[in-house]
N, C-alpha and C positions, 0 to 999 in steps of 0.2 A: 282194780289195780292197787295192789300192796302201797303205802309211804312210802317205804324204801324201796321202790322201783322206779317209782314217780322221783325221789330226790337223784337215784343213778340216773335215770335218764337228764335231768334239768343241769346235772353238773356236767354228763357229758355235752351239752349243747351249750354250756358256758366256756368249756376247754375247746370245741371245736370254733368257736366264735371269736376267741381270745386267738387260738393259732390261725387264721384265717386275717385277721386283723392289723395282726404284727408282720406276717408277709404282705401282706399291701402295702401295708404301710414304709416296710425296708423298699419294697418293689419302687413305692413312688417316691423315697427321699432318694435312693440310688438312680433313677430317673433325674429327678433335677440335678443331682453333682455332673450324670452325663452328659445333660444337656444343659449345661451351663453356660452361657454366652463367655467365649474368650474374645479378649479386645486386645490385640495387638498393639505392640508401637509402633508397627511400620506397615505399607500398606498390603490390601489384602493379594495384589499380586506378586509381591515379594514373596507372601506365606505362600502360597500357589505356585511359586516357583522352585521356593525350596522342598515342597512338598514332593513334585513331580520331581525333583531329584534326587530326594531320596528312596524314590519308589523307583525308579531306574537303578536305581544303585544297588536297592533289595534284588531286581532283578539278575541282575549282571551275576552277582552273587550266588542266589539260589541256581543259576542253570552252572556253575562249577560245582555248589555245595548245594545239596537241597537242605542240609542240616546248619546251612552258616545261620549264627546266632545274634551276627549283628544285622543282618539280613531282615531279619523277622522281627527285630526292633525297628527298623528302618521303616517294616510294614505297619507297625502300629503306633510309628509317629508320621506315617503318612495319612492313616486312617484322621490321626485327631488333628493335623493342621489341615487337609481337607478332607472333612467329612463328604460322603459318597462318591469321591474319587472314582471312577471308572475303571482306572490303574491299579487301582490296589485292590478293587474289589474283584477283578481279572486273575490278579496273581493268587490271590485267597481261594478264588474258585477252581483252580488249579493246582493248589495246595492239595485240596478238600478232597479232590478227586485223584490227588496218590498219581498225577499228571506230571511228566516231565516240563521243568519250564528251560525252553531252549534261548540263545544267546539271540540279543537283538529281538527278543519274542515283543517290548516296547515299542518297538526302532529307536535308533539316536544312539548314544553311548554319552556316558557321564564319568568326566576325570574324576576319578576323588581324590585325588590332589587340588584341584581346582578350585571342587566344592567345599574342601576343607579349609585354604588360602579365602573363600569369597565370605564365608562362616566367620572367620574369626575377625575378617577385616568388617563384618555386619556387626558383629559383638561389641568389639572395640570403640567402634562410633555409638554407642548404645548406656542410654544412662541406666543405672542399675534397673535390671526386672528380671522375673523368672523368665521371660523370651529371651532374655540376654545368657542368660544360664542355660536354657533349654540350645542355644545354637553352640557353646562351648561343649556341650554335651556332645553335640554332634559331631561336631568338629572332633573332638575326643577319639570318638568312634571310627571315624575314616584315617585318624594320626593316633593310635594308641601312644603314648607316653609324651606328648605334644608341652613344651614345658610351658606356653600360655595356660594352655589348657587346665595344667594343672595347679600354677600358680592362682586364677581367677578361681577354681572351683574351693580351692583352701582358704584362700580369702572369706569368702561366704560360710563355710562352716564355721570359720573362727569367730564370728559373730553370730553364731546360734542357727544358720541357715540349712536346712538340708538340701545339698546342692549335687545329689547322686539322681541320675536320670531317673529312675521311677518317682521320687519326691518330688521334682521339679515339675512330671506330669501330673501331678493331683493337685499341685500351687497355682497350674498357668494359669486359672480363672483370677487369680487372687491378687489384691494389690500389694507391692513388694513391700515390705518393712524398710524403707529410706532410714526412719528413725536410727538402726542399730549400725548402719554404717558412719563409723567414723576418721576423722583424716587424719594419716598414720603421722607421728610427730616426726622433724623434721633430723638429718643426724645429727648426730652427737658433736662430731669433730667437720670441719670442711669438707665436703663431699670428696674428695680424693682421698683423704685419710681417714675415712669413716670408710668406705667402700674398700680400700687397701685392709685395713683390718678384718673386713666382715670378709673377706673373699678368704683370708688367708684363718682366720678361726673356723670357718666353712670345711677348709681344706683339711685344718689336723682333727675336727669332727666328724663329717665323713670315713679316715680314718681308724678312727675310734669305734666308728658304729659298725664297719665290717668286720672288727675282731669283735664286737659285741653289740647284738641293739638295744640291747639296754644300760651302755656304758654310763655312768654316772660324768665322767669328765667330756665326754661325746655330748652330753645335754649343753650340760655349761657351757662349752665354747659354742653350741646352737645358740643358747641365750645368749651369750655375748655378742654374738654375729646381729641379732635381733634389735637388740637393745643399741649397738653404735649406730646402726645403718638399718631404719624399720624397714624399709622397702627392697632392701638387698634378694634379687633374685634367684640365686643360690643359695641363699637361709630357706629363702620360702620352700623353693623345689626339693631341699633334703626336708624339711617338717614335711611337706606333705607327702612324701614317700614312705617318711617314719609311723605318721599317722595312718596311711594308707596301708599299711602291711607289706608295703611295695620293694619288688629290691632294689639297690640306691644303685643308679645310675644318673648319665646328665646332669653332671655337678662340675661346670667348666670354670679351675680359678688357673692362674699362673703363679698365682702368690707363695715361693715356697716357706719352708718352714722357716729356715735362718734371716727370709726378709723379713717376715710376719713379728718376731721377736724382736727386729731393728726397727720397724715402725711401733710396736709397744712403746720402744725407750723414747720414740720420738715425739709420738705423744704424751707421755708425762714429760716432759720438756716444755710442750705447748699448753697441757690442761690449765694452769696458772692457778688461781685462788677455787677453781672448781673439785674440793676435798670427796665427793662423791665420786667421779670420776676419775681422781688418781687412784680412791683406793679401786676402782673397779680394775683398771687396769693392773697393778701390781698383782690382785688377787691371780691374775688370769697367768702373769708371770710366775707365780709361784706353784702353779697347776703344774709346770711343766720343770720349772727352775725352784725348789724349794729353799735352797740356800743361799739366793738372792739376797745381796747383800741390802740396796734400799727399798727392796720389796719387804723385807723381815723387818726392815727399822720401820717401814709405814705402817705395818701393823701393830708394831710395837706401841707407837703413838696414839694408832685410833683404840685402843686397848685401854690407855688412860685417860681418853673420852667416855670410855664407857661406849662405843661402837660396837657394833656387832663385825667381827673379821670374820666370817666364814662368810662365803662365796654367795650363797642365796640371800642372805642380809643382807649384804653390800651392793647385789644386784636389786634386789626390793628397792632397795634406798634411792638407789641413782634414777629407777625407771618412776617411783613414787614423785620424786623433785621434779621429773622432766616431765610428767603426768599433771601436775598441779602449774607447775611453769606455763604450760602450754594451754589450759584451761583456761586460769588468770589471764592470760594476755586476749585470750577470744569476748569480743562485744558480750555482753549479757543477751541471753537470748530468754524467750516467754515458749521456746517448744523443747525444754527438754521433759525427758522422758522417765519416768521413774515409778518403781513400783506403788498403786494410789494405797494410801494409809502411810505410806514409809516417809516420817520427818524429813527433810534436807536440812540441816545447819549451814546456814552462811556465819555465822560468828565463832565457831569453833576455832582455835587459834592455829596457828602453820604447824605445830611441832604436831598438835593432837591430828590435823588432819591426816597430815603422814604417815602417823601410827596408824590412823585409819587406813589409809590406801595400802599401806604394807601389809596389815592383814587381809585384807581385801585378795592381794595377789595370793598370798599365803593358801587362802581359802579355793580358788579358784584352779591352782598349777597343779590340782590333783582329785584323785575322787576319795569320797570319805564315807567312814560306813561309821552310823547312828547303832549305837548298842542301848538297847534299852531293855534295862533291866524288870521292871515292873510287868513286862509283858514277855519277857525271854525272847525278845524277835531282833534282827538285825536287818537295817534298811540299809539300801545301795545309793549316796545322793552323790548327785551333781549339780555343783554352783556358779551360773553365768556370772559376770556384771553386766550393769546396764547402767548405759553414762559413763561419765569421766571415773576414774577411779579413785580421784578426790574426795567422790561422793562418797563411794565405798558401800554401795548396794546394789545388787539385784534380784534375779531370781535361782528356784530351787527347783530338782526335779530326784526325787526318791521313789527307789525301786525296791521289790521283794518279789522275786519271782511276775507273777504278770498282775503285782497290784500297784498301787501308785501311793503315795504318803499323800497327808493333807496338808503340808510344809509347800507351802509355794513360791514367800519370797522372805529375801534377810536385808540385814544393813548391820554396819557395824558402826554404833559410838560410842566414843571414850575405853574403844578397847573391847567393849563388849559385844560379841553376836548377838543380833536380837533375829528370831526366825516369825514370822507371820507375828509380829509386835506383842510376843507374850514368853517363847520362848530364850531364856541366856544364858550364853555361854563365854566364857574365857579359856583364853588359850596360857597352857600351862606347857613350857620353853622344854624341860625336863623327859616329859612325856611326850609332848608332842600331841598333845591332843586336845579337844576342847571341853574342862570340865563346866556344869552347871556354875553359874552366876550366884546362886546363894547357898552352895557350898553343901549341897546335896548330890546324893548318889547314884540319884534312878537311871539317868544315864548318861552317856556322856560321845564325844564324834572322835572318833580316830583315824 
């Protein structure tokens, strides 16, 4: 036998060895994710119960639709809260076999109204987890546009959670991140005129967003709604409809426009020495009323402060105060949480912190694409925080088609972005974008 017969043969038994290896090897990591022990919070005949009901439910379903789609979701979250079900592997067999499934083919019948009222009141009682998530899902499912529903599932993403049913099925093994929930600051003004405003900014932004959804003053009076009143249930339900692609519906205020504008006046009557707050409000008056006569003179005023008046600065401002306020006043705690390498300053003075957390929002209210010149490439990043916003750091996630950056987290001090503790950048007001730190060119985040 030739060398070179003996070498083709020995590379071929190193590629079939090599592919032979790597599917067993997927074969058996994909084994353990399937069989992964989930552990419940609540007990296993709870999960058995809701199991069987939504396997009754799939049924009901498939014998009107053999093609209903939530149906067959139904099936494969019966499959994984109990595994070898007898019910579900009945109706699959039946599937398979191109078999009509007829009504009552389970026996029993299952309200979904019922099941969806007994979901959400299980959720509700439930301290954060992907089980708590996975039943809002459901519940989802039998109440499409459910505004619990929808409220709790935005909650979660707004903290970096993937909280869409397929995600939440490949989390449930997983312990929930407690860490990234945190407790939304309290309002602004007395809960009746904090909820009066937020209902009635709700109202002329909804508004706004059916003549356009991408209204620029539609955002604003969102953040305004946000910022008075963080929990207002009508902020959240239009964001997450916004976010969601969804069309806006279920957005219930009474508040019309001409009371909404008399509670403005009412609160700058009331804000008192709280200068972040009058100007936020004026600014909101002036969205609408631009020749307002003491909305133009407050401006006029923070202008020879050297303030920022334009509406995102003054909103930074107010939510940066009530962000550090509310921090400071919480016990020192030894669990928080921040990206490991990245500095924390405790002695950095009030004004520089602020500057910190205003960039911080700056950096986060949108996505930003990294031009980098030296390589001619453009990265797609997006920037969580993580912690108070005092802190003024988290993490980073850049994109280019299906590769990922090696940028994973930032922080900002003294003004400066630092990315993975080597990268910096400043943010230049003019442009709007974040040139290099020592006044080079290679690239720069816009």
């Amino acid at each position: 036998m030739s060398p070179l017969l003996k070498i083709n043969q020995i590379a071929f038994c190193l590629i079939t060895f090599a592919f032979w290896f790597s599917f067993n090897f997927s074969a058996l990591a994909q084994a353990r994710v399937v069989g992964a022990k989930i552990t419940f919070p609540v007990s296993d005949a709870v999960v058995k119960s809701i199991a069987n009901g939504v396997i009754v439910v799939a049924a009901q379903r498939l014998s009107l639709n053999p093609a209903d789609a939530v149906a067959l979701k139904f099936l494969q979250l019966g499959e994984v809260l109990s595994p070898g079900n007898e019910k579900t592997l009945y109706l699959k067999g039946l599937i398979d076999a191109k078999q009509p499934i007829q009504a009552g083919v389970l026996g029993g019948r299952v309200d979904e109204a019922a099941l969806a009222k007994y979901l959400l009141d299980l959720a509700g009682s439930q301290k954060p987890s992907f089980f708590r998530l996975l039943s809002y899902n459901l519940a989802g499912l039998l109440q499409p546009g459910n505004r619990t529903v929808m409220i709790e599932l935005h909650k979660a993403r707004q903290i970096g959670i993937s909280s869409d049913l397929d995600s939440v099925l490949k989390q449930l093994h997983l312990p929930y991140p407690t860490h990234l929930a945190k407790k939304p600051l309290p309002p602004a003004l007395p809960l009746t005129s904090a909820k009066q405003l937020a209902e009635g900014a709700v109202k002329l932004a909804e508004r706004e967003f059916n003549i356009n959804r991408q209204s620029p003053k539609g955002l604003q009076m969102l953040q305004f709604a946000k910022a008075i009143h963080p929990v207002n249930e009508n902020a959240l339900v239009l964001e997450a409809l916004l976010t969601g692609g969804q069309p806006i519906s279920g957005i219930f205020t009474e508040v019309t426009e001409q009371a909404f504008f008399g509670y403005l006046n009412q609160a700058i009557q009331t804000a008192g020495k709280d200068e972040n707050l009058t100007l936020l409000l004026h600014s909101v008056i002036l969205l609408y009323q631009p020749t307002s006569f003491k909305s133009v003179v407050a401006m006029q005023n923070a202008k020879k402060k050297n303030l920022s008046t334009e509406f995102r600065g003054i909103l930074g401002r107010f939510n940066a105060a009530r962000t550090f306020a509310a921090t400071t006043s919480e016990p020192p705690s030894t669990g928080k949480h921040h990206p490991a390498g990245v500095p924390v300053s405790s002695t950095a003075s009030l004004d520089a912190r602020l500057k910190n957390s205003n960039f911080a929002r700056l950096l986060i209210d949108r996505k930003w694409t990294l031009v980098d010149r030296s390589s001619d490439q453009q990265w797609f990043f997006e920037f969580r925080i993580v912690g108070p916003f005092s802190q003024a750091q988290g993490r980073c996630t850049g994109k280019r088609g299906t590769r990922t950056h090696s940028w994973r987290q930032w922080t900002i001090r003294d003004g400066i972005l630092i990315i993975d503790n080597y990268a910096k950048y400043v943010y230049e007001e003019s442009s709007r974008q974040w040139k290099q730190a020592d006044g080079k060119d290679n690239s720069f985040i816009r």
